[in-house]
Backbone as XML, in Angstrom:
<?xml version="1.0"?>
<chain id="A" units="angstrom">
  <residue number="1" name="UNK">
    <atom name="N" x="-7.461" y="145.942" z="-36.173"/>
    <atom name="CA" x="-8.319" y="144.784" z="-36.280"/>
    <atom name="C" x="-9.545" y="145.173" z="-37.105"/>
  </residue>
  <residue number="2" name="UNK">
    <atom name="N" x="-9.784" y="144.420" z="-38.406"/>
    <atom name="CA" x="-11.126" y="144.568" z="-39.170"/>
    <atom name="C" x="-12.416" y="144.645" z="-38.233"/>
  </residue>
  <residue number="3" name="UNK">
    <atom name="N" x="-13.464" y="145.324" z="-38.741"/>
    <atom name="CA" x="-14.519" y="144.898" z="-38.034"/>
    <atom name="C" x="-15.313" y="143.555" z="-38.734"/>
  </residue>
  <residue number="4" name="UNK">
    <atom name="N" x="-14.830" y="142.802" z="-39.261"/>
    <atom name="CA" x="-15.164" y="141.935" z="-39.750"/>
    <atom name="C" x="-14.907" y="140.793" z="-38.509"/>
  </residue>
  <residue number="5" name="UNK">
    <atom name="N" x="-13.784" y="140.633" z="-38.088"/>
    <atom name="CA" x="-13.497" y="140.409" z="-37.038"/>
    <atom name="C" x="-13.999" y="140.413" z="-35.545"/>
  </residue>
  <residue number="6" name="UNK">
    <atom name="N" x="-14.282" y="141.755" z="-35.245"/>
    <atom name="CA" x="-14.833" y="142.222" z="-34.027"/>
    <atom name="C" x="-16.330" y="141.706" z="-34.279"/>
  </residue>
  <residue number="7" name="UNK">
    <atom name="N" x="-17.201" y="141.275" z="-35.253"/>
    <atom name="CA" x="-18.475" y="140.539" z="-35.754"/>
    <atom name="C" x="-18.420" y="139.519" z="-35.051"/>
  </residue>
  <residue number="8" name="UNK">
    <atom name="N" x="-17.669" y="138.560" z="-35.500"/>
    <atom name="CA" x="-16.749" y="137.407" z="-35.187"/>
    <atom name="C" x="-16.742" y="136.868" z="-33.833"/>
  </residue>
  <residue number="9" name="UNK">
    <atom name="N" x="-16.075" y="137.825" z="-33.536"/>
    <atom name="CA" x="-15.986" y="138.192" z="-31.687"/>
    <atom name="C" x="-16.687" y="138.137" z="-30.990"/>
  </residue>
  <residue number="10" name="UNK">
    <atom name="N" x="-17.944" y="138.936" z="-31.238"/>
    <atom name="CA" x="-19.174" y="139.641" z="-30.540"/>
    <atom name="C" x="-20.053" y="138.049" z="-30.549"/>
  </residue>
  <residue number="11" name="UNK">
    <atom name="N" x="-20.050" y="137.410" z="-31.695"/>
    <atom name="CA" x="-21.207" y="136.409" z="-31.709"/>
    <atom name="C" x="-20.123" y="135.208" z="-31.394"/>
  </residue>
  <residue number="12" name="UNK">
    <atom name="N" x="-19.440" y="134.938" z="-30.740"/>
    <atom name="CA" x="-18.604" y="134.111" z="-30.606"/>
    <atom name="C" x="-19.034" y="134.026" z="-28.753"/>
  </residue>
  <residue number="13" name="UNK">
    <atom name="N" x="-18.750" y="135.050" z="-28.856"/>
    <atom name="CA" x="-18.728" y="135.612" z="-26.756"/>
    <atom name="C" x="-20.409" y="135.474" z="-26.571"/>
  </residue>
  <residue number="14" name="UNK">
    <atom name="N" x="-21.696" y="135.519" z="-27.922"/>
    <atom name="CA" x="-22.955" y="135.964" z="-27.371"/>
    <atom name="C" x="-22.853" y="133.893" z="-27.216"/>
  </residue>
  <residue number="15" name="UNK">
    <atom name="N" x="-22.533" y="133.282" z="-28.222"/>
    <atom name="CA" x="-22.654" y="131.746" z="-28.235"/>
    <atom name="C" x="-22.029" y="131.403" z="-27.006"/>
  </residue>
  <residue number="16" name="UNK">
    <atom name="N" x="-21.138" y="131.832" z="-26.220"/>
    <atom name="CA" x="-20.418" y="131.477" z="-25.153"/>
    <atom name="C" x="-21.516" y="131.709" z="-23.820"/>
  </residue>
  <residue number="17" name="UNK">
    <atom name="N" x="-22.140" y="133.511" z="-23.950"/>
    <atom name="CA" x="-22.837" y="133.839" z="-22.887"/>
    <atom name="C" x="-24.282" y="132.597" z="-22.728"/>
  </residue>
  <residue number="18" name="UNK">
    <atom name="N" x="-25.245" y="132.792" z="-23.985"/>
    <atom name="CA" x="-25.808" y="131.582" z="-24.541"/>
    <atom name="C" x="-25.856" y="129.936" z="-23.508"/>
  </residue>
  <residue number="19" name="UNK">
    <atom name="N" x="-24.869" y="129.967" z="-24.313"/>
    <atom name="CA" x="-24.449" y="128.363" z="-23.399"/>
    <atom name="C" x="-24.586" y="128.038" z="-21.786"/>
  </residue>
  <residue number="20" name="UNK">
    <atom name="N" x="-24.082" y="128.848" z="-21.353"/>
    <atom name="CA" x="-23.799" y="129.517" z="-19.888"/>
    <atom name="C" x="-25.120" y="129.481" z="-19.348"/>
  </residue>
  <residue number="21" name="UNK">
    <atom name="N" x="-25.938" y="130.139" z="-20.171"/>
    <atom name="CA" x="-27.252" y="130.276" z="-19.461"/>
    <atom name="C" x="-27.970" y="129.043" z="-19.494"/>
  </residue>
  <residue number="22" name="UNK">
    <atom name="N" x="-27.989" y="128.158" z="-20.571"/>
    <atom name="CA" x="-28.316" y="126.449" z="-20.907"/>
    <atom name="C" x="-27.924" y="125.855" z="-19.728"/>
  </residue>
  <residue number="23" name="UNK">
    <atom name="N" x="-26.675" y="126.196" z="-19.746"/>
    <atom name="CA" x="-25.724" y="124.936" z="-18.478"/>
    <atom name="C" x="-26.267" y="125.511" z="-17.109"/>
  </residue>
  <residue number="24" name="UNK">
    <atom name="N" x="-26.845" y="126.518" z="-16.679"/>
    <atom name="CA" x="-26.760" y="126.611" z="-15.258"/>
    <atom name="C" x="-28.201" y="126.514" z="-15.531"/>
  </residue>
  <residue number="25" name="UNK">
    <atom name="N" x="-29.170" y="126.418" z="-16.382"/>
    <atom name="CA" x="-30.392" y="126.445" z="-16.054"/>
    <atom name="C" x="-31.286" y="127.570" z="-15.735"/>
  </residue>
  <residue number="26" name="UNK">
    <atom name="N" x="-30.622" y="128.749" z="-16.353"/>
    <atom name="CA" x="-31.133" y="129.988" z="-15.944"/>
    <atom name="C" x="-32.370" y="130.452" z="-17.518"/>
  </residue>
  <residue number="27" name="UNK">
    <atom name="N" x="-32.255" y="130.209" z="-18.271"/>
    <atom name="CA" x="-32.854" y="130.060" z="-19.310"/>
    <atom name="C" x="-33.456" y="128.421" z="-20.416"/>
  </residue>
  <residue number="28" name="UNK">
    <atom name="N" x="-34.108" y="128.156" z="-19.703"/>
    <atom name="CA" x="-34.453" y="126.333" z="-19.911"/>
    <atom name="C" x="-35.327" y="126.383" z="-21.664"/>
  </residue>
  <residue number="29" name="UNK">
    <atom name="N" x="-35.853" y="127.858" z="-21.855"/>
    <atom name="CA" x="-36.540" y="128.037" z="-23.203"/>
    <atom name="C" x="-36.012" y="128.182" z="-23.969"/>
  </residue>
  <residue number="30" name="UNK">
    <atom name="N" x="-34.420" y="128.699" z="-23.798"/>
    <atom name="CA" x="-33.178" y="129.098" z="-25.014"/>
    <atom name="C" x="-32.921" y="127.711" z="-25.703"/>
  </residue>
  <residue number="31" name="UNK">
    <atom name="N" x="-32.795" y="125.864" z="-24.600"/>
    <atom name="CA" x="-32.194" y="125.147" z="-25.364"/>
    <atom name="C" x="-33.288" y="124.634" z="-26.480"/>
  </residue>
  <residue number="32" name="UNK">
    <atom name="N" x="-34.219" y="125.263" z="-26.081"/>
    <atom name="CA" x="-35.512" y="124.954" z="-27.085"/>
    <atom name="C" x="-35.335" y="125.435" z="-28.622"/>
  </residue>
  <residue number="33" name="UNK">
    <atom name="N" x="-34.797" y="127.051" z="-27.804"/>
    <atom name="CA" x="-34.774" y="127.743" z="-29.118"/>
    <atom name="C" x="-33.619" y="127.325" z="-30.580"/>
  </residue>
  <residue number="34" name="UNK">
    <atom name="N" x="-32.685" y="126.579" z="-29.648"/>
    <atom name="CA" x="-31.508" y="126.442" z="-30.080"/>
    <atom name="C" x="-31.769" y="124.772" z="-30.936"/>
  </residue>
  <residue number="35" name="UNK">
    <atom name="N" x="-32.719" y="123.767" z="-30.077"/>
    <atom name="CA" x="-32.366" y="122.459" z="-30.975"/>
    <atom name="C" x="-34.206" y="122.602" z="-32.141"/>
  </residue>
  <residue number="36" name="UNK">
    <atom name="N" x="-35.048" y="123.330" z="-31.701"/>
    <atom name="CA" x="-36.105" y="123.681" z="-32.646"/>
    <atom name="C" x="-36.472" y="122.380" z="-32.903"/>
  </residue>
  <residue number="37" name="UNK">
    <atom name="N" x="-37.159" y="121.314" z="-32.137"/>
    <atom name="CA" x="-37.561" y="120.083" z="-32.143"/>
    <atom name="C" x="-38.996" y="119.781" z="-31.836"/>
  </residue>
  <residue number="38" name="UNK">
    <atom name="N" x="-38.939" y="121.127" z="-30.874"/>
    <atom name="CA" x="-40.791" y="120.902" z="-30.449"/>
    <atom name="C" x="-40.802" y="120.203" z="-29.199"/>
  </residue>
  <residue number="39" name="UNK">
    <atom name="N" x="-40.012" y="119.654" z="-28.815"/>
    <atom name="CA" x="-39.640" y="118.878" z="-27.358"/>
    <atom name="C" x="-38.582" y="119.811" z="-26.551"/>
  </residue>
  <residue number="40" name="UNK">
    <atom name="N" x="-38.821" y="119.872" z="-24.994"/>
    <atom name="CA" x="-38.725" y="120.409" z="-24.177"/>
    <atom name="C" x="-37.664" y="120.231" z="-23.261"/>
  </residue>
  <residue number="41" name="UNK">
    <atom name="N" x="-36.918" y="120.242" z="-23.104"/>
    <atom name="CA" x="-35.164" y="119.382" z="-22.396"/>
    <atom name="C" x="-35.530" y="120.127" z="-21.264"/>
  </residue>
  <residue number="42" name="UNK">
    <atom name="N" x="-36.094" y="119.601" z="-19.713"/>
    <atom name="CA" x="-35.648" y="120.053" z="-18.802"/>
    <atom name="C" x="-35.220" y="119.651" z="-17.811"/>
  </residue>
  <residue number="43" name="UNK">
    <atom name="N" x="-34.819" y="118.613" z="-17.767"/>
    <atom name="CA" x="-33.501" y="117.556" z="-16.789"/>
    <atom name="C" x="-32.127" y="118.767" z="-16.651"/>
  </residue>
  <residue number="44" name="UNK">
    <atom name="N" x="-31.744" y="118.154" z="-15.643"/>
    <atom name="CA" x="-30.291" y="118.963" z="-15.482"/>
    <atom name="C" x="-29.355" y="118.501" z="-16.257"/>
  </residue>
  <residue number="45" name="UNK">
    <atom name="N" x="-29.198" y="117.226" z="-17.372"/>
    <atom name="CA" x="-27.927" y="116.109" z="-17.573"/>
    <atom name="C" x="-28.338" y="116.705" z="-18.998"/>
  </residue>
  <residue number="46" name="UNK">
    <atom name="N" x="-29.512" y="116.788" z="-19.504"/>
    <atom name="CA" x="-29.446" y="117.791" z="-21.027"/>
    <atom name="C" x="-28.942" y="118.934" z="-21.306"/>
  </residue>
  <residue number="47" name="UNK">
    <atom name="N" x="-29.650" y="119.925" z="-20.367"/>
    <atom name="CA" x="-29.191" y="121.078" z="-20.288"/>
    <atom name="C" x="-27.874" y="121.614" z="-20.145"/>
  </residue>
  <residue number="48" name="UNK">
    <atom name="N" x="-27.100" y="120.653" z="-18.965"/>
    <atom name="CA" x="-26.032" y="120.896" z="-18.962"/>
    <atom name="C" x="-25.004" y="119.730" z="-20.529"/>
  </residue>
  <residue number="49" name="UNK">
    <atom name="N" x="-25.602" y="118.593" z="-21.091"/>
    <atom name="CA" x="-24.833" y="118.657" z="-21.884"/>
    <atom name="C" x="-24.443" y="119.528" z="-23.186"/>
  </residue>
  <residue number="50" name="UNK">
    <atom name="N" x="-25.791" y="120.025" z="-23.288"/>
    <atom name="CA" x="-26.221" y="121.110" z="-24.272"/>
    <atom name="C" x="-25.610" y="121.976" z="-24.181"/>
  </residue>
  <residue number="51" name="UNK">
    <atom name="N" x="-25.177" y="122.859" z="-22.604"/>
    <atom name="CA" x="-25.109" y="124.287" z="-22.693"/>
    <atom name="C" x="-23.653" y="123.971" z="-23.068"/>
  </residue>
  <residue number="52" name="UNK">
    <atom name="N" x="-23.078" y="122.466" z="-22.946"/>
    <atom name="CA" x="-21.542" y="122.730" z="-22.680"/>
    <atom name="C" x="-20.986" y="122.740" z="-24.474"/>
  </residue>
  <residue number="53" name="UNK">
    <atom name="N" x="-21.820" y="121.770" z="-25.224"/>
    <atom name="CA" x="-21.661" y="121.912" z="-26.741"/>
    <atom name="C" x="-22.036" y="123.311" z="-27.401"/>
  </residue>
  <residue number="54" name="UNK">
    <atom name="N" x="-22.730" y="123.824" z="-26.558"/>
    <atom name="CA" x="-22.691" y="125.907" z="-27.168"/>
    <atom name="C" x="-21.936" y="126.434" z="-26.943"/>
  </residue>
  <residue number="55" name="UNK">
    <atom name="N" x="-21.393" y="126.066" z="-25.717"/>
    <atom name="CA" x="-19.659" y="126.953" z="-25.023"/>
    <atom name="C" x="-18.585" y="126.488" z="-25.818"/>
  </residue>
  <residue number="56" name="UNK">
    <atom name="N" x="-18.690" y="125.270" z="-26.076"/>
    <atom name="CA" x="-17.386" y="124.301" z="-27.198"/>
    <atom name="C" x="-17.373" y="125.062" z="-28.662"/>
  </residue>
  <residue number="57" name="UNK">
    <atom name="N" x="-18.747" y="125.543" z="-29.382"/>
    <atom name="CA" x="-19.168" y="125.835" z="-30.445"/>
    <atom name="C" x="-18.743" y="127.824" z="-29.883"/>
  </residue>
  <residue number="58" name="UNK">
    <atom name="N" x="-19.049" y="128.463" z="-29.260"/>
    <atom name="CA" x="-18.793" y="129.859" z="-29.361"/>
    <atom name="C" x="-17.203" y="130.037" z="-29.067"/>
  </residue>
  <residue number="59" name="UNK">
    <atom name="N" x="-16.182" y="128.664" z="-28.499"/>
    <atom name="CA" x="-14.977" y="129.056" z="-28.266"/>
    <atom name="C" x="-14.210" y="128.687" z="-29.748"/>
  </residue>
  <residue number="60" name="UNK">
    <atom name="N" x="-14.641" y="127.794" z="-30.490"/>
    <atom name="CA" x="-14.102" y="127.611" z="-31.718"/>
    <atom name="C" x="-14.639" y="129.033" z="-32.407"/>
  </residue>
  <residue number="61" name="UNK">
    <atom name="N" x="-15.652" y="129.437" z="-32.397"/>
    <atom name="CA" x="-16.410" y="130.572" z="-33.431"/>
    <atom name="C" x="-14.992" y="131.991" z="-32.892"/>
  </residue>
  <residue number="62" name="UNK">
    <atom name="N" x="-14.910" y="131.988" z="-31.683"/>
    <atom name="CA" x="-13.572" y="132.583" z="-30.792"/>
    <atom name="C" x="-12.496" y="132.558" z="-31.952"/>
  </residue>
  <residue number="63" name="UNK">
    <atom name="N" x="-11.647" y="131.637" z="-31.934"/>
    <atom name="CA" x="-10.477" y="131.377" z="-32.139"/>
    <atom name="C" x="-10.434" y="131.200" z="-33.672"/>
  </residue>
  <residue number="64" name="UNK">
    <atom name="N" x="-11.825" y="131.055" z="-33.889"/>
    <atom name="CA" x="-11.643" y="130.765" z="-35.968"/>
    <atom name="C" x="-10.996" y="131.732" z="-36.705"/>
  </residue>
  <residue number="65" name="UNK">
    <atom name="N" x="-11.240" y="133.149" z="-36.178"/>
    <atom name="CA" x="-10.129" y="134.209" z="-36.946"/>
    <atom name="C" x="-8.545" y="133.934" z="-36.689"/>
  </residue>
  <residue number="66" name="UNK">
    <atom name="N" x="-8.091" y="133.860" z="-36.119"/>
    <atom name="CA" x="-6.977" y="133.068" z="-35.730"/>
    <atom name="C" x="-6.147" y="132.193" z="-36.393"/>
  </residue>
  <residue number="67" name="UNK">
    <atom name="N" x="-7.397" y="131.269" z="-36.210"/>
    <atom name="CA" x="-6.647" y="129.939" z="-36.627"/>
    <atom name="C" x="-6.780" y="130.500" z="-38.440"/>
  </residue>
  <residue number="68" name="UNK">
    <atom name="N" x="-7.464" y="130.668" z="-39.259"/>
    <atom name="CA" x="-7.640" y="131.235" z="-40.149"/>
    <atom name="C" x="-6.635" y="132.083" z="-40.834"/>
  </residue>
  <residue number="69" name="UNK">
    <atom name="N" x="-6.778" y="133.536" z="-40.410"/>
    <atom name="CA" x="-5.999" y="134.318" z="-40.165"/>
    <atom name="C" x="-6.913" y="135.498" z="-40.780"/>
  </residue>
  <residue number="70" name="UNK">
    <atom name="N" x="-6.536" y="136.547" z="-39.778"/>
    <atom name="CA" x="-7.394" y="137.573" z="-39.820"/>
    <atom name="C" x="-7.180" y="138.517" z="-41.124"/>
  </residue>
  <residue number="71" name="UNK">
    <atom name="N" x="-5.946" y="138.505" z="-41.799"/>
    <atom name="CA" x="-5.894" y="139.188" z="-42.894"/>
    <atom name="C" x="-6.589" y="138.338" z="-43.821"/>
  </residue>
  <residue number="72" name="UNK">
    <atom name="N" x="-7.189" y="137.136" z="-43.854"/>
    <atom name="CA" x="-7.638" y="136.357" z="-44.958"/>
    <atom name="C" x="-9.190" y="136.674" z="-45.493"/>
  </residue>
  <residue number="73" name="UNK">
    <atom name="N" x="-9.871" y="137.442" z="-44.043"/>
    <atom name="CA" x="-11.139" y="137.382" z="-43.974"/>
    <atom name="C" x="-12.079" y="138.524" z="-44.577"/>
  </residue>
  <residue number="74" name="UNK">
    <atom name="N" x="-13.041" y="137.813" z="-45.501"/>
    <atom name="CA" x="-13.230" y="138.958" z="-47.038"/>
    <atom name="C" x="-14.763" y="138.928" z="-46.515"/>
  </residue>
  <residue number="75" name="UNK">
    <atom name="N" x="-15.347" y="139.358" z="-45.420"/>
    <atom name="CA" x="-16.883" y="139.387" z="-45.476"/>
    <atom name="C" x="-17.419" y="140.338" z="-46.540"/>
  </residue>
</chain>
């Protein structure tokens, strides 16, 4: 497996861990960091829709070598 790949991987799983922390509310300053608006999301029905579109977004970033194909990938 390229390490082009294992890149891939690593920030795929950090967008997954990321999210996780959005959705349960354990980090309420990350979804800040993430929509950069200047406004403050701290309801539970944001956070958790938020954290779940970072988990949706790090499982595609997942599977994009894949679907792709890993011999294709020229970083």
């Amino acid at each position: 497996m390229p390490i082009q790949v294992i890149f891939v991987l690593l920030i795929g799983v950090v967008f997954i861990y990321f999210g996780y922390l959005i959705f349960t509310g354990k980090a309420p300053t990350l979804l800040d960091f993430f929509l950069k608006q200047g406004v403050s999301y701290s309801d539970k029905l944001s956070s958790r829709f938020f954290g779940t579109i970072i988990i949706i977004i790090g499982i595609i970033i997942l599977v994009l070598p894949y679907i792709l194909g890993i011999e294709n990938m020229n970083i």
